[in-house]
C-alpha positions as CSV (number, residue, x, y, z in Angstrom):
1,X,-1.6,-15.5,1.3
2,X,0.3,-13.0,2.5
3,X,3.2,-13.4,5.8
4,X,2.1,-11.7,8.3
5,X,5.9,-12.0,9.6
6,X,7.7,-10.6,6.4
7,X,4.9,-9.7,4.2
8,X,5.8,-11.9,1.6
9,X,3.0,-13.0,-1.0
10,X,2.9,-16.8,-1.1
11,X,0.9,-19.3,-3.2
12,X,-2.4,-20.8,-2.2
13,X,-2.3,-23.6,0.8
14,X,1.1,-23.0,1.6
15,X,1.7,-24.1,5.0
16,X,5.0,-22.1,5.7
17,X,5.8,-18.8,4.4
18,X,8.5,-18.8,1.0
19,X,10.2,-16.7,2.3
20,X,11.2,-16.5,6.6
21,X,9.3,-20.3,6.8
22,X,7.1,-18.7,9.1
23,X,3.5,-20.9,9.8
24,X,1.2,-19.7,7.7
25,X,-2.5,-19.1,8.3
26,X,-4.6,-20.8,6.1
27,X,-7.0,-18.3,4.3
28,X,-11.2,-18.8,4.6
29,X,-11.7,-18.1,0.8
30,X,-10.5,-20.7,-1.6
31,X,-9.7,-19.2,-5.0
32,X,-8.5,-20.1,-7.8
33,X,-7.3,-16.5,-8.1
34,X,-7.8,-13.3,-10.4
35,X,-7.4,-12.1,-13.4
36,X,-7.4,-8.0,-13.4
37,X,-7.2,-5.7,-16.4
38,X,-4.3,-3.3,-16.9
39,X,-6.1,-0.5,-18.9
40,X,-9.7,-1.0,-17.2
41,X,-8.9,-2.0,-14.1
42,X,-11.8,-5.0,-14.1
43,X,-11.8,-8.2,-12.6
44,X,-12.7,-11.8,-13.3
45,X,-12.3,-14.3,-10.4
46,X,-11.2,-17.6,-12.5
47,X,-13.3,-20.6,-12.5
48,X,-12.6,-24.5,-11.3
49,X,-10.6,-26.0,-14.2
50,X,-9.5,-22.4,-15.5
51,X,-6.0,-21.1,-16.3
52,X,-4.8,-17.5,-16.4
53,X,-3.5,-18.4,-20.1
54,X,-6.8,-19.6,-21.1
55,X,-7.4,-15.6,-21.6
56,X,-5.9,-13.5,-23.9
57,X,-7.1,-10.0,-23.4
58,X,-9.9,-7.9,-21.4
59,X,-13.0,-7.2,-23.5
60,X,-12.1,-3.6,-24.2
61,X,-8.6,-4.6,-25.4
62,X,-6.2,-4.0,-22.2
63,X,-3.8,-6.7,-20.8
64,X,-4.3,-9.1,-18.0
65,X,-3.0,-9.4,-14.9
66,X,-2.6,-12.7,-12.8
67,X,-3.1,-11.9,-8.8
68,X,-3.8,-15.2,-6.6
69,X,-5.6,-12.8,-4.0
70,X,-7.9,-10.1,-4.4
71,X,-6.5,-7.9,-1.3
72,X,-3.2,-8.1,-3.8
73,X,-4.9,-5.4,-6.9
74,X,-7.8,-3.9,-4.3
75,X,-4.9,-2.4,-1.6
């Protein structure tokens, strides 16, 4: 979730911001976050019980990216 104060990303269900400690607003979607190709530019939203390093590599090859939001690789 990102600080509306500073703008700083911080983790999921973090009640104060990371950086300014500035109450956070709880986002409505729960995720588990996103994993986003570098060469591709797809998306996979990751799964209860899943881990970004339980992935290696997109299907066509390109490395992935962890994001815990998707308005962090859609902006």
């Amino acid at each position: 979730m990102r600080c509306e104060k500073c703008g700083t990303q911080n983790p999921p269900n973090f009640t104060f911001c990371i950086c300014c400690n500035a109450k956070l607003e709880l986002p409505e979607e729960n995720t588990n976050g996103y994993l986003v190709c570098s060469e591709c530019g797809g998306y996979y939203e990751l799964q209860e019980g899943e881990n970004p390093e339980d992935f290696d590599s997109c299907e066509c090859g390109g490395q992935l990216v962890f994001y815990w939001y998707k308005e962090e690789f859609m902006e």
